[in-house]
N, CA, C and O of each residue as an XYZ file, in Angstrom:
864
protein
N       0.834     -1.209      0.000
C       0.000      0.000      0.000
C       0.866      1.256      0.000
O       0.645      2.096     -0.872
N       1.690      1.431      0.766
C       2.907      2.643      0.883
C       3.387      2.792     -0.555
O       3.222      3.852     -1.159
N       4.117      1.491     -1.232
C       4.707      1.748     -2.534
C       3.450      2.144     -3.567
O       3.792      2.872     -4.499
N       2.571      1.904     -3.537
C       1.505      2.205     -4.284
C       1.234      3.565     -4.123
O       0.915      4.009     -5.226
N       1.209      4.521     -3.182
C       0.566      5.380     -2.855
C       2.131      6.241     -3.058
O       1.893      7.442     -2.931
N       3.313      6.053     -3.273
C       4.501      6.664     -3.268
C       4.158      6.655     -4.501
O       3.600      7.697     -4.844
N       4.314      5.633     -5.554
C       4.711      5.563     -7.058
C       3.400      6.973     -7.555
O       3.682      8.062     -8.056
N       1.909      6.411     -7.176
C       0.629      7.336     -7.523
C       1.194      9.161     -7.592
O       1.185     10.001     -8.492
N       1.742      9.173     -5.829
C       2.565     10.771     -6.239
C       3.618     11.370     -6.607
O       3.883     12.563     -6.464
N       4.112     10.722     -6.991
C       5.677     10.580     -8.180
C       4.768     10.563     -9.391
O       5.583     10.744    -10.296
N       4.065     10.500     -9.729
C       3.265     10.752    -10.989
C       2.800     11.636    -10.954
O       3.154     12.379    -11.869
N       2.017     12.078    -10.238
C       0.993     12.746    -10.244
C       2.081     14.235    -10.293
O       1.719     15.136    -11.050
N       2.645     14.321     -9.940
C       3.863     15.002    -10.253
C       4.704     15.416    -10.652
O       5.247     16.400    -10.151
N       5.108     14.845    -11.657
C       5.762     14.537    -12.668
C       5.111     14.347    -14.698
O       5.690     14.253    -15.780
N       4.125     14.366    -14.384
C       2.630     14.637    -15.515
C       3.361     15.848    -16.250
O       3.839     16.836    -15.693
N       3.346     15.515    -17.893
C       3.988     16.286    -18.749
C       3.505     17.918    -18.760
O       2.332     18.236    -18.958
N       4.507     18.824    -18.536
C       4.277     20.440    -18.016
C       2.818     20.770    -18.977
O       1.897     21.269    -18.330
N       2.609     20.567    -20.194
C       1.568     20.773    -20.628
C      -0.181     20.190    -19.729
O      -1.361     20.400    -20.011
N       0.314     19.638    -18.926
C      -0.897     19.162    -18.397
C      -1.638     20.312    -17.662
O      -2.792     20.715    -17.806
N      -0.360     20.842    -16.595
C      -0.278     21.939    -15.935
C      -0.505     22.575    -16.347
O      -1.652     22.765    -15.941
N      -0.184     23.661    -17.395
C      -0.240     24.468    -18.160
C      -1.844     25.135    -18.869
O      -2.087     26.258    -19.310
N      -2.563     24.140    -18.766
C      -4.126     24.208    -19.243
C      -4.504     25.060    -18.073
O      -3.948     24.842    -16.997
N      -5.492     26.112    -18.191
C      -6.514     26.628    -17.740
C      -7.662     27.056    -17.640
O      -8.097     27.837    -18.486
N      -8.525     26.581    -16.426
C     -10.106     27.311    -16.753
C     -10.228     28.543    -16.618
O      -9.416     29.442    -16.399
N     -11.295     28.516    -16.765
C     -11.465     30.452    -16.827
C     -12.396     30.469    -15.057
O     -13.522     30.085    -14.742
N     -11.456     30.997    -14.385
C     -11.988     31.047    -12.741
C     -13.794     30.976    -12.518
O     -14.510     30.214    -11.868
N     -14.100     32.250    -13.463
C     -15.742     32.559    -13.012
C     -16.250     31.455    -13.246
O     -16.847     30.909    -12.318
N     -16.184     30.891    -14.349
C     -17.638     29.831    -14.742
C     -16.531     28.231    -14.145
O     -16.835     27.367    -14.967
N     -15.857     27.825    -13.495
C     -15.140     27.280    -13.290
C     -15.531     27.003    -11.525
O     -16.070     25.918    -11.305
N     -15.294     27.891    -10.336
C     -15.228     27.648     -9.359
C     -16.650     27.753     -9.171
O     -17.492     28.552     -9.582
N     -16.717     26.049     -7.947
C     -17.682     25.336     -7.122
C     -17.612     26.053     -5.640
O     -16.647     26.309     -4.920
N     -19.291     26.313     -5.446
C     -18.998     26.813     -3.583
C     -18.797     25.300     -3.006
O     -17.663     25.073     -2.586
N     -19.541     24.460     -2.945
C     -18.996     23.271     -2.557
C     -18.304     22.213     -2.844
O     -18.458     21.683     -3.945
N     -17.215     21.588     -1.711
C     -16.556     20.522     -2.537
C     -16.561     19.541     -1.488
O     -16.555     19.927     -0.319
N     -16.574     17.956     -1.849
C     -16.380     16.901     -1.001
C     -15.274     16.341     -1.632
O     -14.847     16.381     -2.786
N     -14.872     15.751     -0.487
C     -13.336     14.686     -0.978
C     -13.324     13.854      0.053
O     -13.597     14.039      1.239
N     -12.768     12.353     -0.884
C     -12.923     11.117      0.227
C     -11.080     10.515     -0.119
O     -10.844     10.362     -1.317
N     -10.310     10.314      0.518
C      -9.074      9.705     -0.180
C      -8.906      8.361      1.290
O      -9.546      8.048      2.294
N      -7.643      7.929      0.586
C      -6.999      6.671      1.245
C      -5.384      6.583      1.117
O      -4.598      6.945      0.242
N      -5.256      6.036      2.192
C      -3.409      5.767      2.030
C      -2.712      5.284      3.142
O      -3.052      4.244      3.706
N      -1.781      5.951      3.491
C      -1.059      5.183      4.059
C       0.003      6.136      5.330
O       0.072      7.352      5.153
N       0.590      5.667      6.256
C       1.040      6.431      7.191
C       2.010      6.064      8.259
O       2.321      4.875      8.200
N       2.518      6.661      9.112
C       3.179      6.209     10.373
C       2.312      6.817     11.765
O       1.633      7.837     11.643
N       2.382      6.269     12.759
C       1.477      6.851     14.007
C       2.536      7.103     15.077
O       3.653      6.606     14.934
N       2.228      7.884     16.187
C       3.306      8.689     16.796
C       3.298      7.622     18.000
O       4.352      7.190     18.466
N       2.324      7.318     18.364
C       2.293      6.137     19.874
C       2.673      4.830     19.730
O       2.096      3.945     19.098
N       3.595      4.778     20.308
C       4.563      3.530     20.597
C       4.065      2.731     21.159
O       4.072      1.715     20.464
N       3.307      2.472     22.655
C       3.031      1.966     23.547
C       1.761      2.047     23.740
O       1.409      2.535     24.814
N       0.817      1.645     22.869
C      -0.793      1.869     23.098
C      -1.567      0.892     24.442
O      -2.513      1.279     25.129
N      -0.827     -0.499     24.560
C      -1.203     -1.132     25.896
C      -0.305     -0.450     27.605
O      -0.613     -0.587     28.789
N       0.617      0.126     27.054
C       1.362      0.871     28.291
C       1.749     -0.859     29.088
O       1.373     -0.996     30.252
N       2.330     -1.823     28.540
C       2.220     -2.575     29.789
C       3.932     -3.306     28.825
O       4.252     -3.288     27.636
N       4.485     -3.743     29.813
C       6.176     -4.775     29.571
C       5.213     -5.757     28.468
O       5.527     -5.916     27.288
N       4.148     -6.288     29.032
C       3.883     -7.762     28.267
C       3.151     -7.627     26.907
O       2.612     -8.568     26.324
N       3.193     -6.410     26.494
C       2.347     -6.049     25.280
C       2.811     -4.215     24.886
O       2.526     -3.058     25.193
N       3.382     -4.737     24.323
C       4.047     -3.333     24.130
C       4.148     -3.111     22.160
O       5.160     -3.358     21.504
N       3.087     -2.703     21.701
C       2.585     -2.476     20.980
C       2.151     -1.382     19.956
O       1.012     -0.917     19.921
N       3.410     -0.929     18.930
C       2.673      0.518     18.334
C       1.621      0.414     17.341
O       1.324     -0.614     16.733
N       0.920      1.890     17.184
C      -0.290      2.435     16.802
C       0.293      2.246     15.297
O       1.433      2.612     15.010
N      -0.500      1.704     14.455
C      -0.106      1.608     12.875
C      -1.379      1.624     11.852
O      -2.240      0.746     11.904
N      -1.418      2.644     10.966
C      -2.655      3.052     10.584
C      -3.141      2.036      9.284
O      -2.167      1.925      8.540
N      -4.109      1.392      8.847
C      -4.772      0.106      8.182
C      -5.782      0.552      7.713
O      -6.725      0.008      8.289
N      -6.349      1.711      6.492
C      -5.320      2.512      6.263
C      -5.020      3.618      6.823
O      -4.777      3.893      7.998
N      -5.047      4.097      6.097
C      -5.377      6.227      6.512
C      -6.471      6.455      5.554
O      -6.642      6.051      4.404
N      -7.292      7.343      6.468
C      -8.710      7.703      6.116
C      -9.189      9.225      5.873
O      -9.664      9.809      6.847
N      -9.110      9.811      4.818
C      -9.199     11.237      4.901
C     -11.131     11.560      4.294
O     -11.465     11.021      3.238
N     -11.833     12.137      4.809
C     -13.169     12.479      4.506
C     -13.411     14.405      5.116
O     -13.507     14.829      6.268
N     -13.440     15.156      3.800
C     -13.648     16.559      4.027
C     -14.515     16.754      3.230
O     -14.894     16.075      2.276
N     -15.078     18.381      3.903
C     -16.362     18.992      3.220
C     -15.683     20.347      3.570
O     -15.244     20.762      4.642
N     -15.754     21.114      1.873
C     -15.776     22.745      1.764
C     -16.758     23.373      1.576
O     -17.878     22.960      1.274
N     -16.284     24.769      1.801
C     -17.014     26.136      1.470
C     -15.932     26.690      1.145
O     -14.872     26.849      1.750
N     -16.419     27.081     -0.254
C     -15.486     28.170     -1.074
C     -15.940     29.356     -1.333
O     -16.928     29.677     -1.994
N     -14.688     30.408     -0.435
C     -15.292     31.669     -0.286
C     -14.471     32.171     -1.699
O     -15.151     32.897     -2.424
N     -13.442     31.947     -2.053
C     -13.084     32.545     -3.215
C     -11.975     31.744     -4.650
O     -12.516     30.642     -4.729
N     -11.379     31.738     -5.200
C     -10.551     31.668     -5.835
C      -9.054     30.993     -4.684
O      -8.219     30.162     -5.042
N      -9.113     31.526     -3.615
C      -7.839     30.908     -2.961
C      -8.293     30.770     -1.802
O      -7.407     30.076     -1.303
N      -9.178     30.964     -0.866
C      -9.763     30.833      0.338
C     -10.806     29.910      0.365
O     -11.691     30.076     -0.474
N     -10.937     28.656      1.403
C     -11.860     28.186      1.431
C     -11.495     27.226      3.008
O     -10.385     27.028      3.502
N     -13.089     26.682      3.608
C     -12.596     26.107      4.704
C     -14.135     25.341      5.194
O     -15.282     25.572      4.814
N     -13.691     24.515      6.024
C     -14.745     23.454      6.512
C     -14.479     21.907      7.340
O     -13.764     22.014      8.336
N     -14.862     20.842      7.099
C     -14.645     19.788      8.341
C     -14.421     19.073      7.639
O     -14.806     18.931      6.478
N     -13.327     18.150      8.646
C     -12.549     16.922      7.895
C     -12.857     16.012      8.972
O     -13.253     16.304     10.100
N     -12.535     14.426      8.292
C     -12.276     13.801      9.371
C     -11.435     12.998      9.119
O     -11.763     12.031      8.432
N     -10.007     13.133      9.608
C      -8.744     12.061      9.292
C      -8.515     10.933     10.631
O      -8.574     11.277     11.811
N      -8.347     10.056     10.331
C      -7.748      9.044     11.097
C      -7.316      7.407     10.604
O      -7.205      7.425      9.378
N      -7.195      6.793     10.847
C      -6.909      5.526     11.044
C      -7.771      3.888     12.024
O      -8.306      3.794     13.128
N      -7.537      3.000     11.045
C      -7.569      1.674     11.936
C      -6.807      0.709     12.332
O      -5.886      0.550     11.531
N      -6.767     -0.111     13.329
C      -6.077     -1.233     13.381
C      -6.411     -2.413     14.125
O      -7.001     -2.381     15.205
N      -5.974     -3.600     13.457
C      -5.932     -4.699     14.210
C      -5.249     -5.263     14.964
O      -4.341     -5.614     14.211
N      -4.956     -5.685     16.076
C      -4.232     -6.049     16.935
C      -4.304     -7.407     17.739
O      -4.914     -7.373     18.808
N      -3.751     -8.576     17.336
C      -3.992     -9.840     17.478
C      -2.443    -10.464     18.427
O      -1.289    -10.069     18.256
N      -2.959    -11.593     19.475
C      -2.211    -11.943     20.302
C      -1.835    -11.173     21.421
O      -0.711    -11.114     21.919
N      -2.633    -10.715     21.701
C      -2.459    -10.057     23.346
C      -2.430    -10.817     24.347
O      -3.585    -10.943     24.754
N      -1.715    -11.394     24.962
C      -1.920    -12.073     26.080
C      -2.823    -10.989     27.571
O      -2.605     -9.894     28.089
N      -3.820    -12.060     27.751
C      -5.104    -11.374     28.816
C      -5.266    -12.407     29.583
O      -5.264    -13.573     29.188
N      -5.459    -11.928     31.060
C      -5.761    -13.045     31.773
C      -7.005    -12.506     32.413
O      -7.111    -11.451     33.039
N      -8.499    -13.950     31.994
C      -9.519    -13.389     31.763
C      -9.776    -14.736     32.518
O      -9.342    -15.848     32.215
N     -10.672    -14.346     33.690
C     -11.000    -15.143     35.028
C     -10.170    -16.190     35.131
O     -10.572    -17.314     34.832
N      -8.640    -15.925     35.658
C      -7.696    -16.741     35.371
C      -6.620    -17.411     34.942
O      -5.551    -17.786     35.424
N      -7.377    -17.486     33.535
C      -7.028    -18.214     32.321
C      -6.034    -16.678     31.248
O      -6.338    -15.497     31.075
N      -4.963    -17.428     30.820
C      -4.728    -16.514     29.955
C      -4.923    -16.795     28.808
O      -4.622    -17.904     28.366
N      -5.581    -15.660     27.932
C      -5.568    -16.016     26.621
C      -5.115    -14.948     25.776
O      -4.856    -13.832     26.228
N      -4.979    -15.341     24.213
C      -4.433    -14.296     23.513
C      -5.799    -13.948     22.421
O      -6.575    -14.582     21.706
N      -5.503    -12.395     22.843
C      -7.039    -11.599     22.246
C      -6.862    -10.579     21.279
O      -5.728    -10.107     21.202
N      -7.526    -10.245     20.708
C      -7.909     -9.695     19.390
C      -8.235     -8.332     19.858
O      -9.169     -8.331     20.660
N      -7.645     -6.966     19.542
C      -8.299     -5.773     20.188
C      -8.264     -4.970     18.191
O      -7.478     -5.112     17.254
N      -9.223     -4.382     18.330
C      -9.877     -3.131     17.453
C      -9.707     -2.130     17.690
O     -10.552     -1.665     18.455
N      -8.250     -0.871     17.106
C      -8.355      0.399     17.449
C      -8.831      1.131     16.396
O      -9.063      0.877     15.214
N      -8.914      2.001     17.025
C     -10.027      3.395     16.016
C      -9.470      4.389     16.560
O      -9.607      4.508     17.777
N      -8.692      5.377     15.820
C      -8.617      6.728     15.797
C      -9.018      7.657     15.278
O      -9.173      7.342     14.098
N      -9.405      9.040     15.485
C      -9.962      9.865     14.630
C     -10.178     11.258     15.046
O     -10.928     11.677     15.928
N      -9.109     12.139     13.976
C      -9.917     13.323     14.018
C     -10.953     14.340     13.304
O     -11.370     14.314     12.146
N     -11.143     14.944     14.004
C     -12.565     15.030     13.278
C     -12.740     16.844     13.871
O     -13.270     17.078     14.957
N     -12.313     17.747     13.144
C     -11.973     19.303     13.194
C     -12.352     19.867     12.030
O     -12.903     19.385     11.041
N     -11.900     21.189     12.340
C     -12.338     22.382     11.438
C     -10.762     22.672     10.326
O      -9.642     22.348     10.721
N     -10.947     23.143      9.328
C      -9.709     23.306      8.767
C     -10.083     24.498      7.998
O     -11.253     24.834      7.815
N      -8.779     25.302      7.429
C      -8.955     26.584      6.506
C      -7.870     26.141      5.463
O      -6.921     25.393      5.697
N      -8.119     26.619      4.511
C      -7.110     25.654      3.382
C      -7.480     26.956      2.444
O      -8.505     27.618      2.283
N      -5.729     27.014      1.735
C      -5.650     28.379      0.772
C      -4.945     27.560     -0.383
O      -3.885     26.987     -0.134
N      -5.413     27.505     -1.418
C      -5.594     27.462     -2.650
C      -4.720     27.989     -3.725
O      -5.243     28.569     -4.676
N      -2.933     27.781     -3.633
C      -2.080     28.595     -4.219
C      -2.322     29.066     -5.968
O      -1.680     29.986     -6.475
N      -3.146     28.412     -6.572
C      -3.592     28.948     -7.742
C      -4.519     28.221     -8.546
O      -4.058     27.082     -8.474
N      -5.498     28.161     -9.242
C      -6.457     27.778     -9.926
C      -6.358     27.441    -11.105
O      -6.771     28.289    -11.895
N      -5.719     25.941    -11.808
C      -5.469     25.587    -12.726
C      -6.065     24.161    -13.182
O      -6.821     23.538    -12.437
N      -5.743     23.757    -14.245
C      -5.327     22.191    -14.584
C      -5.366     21.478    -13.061
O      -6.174     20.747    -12.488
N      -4.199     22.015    -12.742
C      -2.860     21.828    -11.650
C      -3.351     22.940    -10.211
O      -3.205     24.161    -10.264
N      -3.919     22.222     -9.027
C      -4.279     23.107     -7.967
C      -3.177     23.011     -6.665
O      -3.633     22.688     -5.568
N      -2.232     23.197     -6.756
C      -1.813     23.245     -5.624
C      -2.378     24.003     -3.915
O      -2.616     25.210     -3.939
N      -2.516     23.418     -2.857
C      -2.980     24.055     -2.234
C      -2.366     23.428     -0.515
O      -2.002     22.272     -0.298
N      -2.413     24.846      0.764
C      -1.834     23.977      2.144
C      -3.064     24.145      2.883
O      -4.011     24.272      2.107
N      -3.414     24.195      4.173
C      -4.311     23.420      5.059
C      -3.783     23.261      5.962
O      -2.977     22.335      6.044
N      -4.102     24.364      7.325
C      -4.028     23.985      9.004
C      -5.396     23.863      9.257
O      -6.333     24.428      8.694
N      -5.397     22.663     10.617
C      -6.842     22.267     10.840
C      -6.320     22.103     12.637
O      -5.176     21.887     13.038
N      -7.673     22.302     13.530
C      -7.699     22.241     14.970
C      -8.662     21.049     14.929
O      -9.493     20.950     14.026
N      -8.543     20.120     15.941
C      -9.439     18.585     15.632
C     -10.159     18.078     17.361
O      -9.353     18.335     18.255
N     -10.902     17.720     17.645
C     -11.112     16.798     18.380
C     -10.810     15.112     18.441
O     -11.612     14.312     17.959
N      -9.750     14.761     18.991
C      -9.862     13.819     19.129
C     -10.848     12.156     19.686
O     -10.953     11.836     20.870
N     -11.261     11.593     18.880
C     -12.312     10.315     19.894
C     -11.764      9.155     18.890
O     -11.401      9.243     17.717
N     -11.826      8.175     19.658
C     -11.335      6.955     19.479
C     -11.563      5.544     20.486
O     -11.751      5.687     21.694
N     -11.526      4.303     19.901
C     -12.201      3.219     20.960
C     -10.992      2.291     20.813
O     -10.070      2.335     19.999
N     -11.205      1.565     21.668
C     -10.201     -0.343     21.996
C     -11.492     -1.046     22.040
O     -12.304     -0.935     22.959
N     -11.627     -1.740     21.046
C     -13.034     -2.892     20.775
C     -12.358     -4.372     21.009
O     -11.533     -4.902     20.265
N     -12.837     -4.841     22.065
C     -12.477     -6.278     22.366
C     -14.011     -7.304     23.028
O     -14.880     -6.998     23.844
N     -13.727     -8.843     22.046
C     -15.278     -9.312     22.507
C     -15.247     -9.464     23.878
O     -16.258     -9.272     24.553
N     -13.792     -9.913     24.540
C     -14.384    -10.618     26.183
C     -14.432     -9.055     27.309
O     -14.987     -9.027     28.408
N     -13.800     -8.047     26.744
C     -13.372     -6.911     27.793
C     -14.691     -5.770     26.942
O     -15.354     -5.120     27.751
N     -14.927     -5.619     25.918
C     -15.741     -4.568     25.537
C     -15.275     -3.500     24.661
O     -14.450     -3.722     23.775
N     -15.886     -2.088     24.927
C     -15.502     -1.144     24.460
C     -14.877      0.247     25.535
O     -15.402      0.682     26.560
N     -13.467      0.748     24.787
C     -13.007      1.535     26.095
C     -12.591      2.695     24.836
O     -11.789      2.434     23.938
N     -13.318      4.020     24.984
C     -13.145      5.071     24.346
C     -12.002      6.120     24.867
O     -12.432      6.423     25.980
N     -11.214      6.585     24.742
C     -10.451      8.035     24.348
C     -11.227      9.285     24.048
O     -12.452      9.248     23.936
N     -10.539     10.382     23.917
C     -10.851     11.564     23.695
C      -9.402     12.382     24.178
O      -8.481     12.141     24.958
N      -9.711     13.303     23.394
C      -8.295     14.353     23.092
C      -8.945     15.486     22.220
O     -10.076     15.763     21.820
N      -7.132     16.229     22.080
C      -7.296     17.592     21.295
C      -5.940     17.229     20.047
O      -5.130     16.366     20.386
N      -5.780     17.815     18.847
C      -4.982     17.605     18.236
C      -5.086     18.550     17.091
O      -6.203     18.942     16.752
N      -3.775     19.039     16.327
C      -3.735     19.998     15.697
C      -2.815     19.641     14.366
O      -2.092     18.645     14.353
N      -2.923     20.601     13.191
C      -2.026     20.116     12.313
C      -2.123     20.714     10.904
O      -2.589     21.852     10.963
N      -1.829     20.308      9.629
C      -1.932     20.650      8.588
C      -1.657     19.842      7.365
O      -1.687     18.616      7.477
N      -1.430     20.309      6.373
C      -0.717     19.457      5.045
C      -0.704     20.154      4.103
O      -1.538     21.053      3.992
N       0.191     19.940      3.224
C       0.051     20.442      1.911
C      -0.467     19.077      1.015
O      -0.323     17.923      1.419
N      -1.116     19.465     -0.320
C      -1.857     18.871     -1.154
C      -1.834     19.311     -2.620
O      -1.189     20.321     -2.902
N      -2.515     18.604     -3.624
C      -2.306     19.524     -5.521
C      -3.995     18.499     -5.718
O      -4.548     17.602     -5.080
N      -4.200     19.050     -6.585
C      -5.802     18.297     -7.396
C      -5.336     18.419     -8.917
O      -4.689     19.247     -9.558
N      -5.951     17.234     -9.185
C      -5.690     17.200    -11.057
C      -6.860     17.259    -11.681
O      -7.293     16.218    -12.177
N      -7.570     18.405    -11.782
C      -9.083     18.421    -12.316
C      -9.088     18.130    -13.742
O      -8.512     18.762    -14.627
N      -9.923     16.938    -13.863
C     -10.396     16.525    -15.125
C     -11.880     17.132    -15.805
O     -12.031     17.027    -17.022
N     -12.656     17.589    -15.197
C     -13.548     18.410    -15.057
C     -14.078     19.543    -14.593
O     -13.275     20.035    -13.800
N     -15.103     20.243    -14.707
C     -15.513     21.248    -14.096
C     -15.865     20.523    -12.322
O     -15.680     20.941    -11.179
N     -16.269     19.649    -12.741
C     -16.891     18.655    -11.235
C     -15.816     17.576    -10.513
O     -15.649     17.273     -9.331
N     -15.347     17.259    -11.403
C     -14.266     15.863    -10.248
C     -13.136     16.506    -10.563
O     -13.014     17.469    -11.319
N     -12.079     15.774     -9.781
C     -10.380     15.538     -9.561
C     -10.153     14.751     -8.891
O     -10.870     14.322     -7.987
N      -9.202     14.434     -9.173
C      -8.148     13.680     -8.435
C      -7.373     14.219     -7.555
O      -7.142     15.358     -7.961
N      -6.639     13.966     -6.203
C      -6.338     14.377     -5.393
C      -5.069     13.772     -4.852
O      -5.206     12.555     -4.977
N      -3.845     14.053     -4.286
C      -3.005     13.229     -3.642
C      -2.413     14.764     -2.265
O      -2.097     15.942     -2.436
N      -2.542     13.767     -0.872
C      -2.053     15.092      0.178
C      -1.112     14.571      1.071
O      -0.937     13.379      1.323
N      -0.449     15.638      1.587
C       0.433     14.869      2.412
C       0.246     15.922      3.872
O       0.227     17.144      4.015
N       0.118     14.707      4.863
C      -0.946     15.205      6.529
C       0.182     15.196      7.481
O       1.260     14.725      7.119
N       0.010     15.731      8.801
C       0.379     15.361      9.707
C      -0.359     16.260     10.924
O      -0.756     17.425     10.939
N      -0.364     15.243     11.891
C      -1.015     16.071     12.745
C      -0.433     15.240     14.456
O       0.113     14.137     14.476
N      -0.726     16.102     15.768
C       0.229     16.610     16.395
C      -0.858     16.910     17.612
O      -1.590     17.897     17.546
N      -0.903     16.088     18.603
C      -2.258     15.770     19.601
C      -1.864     15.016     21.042
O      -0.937     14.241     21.279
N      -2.725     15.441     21.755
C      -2.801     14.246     22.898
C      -4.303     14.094     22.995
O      -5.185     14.842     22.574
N      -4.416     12.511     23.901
C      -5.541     12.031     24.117
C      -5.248     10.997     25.720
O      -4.210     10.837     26.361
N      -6.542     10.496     25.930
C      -6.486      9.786     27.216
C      -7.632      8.631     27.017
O      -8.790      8.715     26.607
N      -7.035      7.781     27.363
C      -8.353      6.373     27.461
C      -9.719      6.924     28.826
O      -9.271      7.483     29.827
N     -10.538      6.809     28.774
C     -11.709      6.845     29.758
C     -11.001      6.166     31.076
O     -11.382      6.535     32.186
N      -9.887      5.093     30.945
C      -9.525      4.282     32.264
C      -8.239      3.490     31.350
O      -7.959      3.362     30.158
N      -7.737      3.115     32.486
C      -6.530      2.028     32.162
C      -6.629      0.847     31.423
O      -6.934     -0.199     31.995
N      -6.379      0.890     30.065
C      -7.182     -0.631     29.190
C      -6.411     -1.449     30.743
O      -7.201     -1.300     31.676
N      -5.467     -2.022     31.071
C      -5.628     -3.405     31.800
C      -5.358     -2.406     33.163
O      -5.247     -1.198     33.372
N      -5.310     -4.135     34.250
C      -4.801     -2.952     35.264
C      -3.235     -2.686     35.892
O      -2.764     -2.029     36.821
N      -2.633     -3.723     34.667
C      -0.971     -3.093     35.210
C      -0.731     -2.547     34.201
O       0.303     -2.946     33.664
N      -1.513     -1.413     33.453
C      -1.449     -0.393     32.168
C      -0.604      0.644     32.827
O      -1.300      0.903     33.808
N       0.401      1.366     32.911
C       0.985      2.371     33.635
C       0.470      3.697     33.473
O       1.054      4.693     33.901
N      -0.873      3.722     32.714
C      -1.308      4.961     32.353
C      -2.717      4.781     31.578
O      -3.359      3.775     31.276
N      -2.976      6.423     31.343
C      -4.440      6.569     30.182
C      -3.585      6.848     28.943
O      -3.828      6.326     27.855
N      -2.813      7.495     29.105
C      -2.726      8.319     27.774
C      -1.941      7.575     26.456
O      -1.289      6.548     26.263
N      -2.474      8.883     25.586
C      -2.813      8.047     24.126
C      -2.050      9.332     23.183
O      -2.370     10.489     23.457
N      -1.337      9.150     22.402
C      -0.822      9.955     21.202
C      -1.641      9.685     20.011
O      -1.539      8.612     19.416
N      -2.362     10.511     19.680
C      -3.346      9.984     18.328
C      -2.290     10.777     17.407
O      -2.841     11.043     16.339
N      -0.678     11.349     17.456
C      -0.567     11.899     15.969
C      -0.390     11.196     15.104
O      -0.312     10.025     15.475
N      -0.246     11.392     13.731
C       0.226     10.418     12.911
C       0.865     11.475     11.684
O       0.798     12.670     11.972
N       1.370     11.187     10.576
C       1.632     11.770      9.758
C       1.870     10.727      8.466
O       2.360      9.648      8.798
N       1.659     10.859      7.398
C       0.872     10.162      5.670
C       0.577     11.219      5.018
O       0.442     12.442      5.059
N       0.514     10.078      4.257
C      -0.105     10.243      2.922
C      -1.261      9.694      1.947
O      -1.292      8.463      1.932
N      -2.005     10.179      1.312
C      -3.349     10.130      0.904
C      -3.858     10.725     -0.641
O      -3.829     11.889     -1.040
N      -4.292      9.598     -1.288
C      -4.435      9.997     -2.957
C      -6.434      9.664     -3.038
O      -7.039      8.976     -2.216
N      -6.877     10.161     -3.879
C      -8.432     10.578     -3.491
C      -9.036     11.078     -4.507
O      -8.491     11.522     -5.518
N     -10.527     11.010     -4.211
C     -11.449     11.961     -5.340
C     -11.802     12.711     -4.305
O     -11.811     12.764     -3.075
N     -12.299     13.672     -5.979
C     -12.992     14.976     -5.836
C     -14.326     15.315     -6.052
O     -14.712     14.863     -7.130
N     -15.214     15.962     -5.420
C     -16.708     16.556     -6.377
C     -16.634     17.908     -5.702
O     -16.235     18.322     -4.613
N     -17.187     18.434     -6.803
C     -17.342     19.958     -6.701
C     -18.857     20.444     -7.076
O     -19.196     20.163     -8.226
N     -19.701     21.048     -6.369
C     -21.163     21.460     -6.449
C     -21.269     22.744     -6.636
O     -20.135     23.216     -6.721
N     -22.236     23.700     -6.762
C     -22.942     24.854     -6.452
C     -21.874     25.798     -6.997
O     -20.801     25.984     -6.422
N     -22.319     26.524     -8.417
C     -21.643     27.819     -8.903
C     -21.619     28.495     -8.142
O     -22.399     28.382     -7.196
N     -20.487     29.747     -8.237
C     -20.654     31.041     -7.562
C     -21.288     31.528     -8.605
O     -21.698     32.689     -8.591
């Protein structure tokens, strides 16, 4: 998935200067609204998500999940809600569950889910554009014999990004994220966990569509 999503923006990049070079004509061209859904790939900042010697375990994103919604106030200004995060599976935990130890299956979920302002370095073929965003963090540990144990946090961040519009309405998309947070479990997943807390940052990359709605 990484080499896939490396080779995608080495292209997307590299696309003969004439591609770039094409332009719409701004007025009949720019959408007040835009949605974008992408996928990819990443590294996560928390090392130690069980906090314990016998399970010592980092956060690794399966994939990376990017889902935003704009409002376009102009030609280079525009802003609205995203929600980036990650999943993972986590198999062989040793748990000792009335007793007995066994090795268990846990479900993480991260996610932020904030406001962002994103400026639009020029209106072409070829859109280059960067993006700081402020996020709420929420996130769960899903296990069948122990349950569900949620998180919550604050986290902050940005990225730069380009769109390859093939239309007045779609593009293609490839961005590169990172973001920069703390969080805390509701309670100690076990009880020789040495702690709550949780690093939801991560930083990736993400290639995606586009739709664009509503003339100015």
């Amino acid at each position: 998935m990484r080499l896939f999503v490396l080779l995608v923006m080495i292209s997307f990049f590299l696309l003969p200067g004439k591609v770039f070079s094409q332009s719409f004509d701004e007025e009949e061209n720019l959408e007040r609204y835009e949605f974008s859904f992408g996928l990819g790939t990443g590294t996560a900042f928390e090392t130690d998500i069980f906090k314990t010697d016998a399970a010592k375990v980092k956060a690794s994103p399966e994939p990376l999940i990017n889902l935003s919604m704009h409002y376009t106030m102009d030609e280079n200004l525009s802003f609205g809600f995203l929600l980036e995060g990650y999943a993972q599976t986590i198999n062989n935990i040793p748990v000792i569950i009335k007793g007995e130890t066994k090795l268990e299956k846990f479900d993480l979920a991260c996610d932020n889910i904030g406001l962002d302002v994103r400026w639009t370095f020029s209106r072409s073929k070829f859109e280059p554009y960067g993006f700081i965003a402020i996020n709420l963090v929420t996130g769960s540990l899903q296990n069948d014999d122990l349950g569900n144990l949620t998180m919550t946090g604050m986290s902050f961040g940005g990225g730069l990004g380009a769109k390859l519009n093939f239309s007045k309405h779609w593009a293609a998309s490839v961005e590169a994220v990172g973001f920069f947070g703390t969080a805390k479990w509701k309670q100690k997943i076990f009880t020789n966990s040495s702690g709550t807390s949780f690093n939801p940052g991560h930083a990736g990359a993400t290639i995606g569509v586009v739709y664009r709605w509503g003339g100015m």
